[in-house]
N, C-alpha and C positions, 0 to 999 in steps of 0.2 A: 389773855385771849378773850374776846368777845360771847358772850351767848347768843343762841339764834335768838332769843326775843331782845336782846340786846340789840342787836344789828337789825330786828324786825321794827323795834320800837321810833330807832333814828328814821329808817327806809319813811316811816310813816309820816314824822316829825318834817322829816321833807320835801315831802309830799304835799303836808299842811302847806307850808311853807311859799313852794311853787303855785298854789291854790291860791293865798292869799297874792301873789304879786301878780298871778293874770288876772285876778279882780280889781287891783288898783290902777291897773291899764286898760282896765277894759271897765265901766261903769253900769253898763247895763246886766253885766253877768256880776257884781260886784257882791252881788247879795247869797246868791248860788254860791259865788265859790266862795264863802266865807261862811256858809253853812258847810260845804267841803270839809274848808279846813280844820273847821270844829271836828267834825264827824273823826276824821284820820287822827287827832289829836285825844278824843276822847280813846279811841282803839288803841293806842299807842300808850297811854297812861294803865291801862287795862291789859294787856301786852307786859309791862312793866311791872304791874304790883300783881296780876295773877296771873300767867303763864300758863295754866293748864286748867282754867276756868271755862265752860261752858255755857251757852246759852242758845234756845230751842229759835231756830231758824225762821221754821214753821209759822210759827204767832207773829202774826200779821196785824198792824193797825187799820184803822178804816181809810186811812191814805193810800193805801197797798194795792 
């Protein structure tokens, strides 16, 4: 039987996934969604080796 971040980790994985194939159809969003699918990919890996890790929401970069 699966764990939620196990079943969390794939959900994410693709997701990635979907992100990166409306970006190879689509050329002008190409770049977005391949920043996407990094992002879901990096949470997923993160999901996977620490599951009950934290980080402050709050803290805000100057992009924000």
């Amino acid at each position: 039987m699966a764990t939620n971040a196990e079943i969390a980790a794939k959900l994410l994985r693709d997701a990635a996934s979907f992100f990166r194939h409306v970006g190879e159809q689509n050329d002008p969003i190409r770049e977005q969604m391949d920043t996407n699918a990094q992002a879901y990919e990096t949470i997923a890996g993160l999901v996977e080796t620490e599951p009950t890790a934290q980080f402050d929401l709050t803290e805000r970069g100057p992009d924000a």
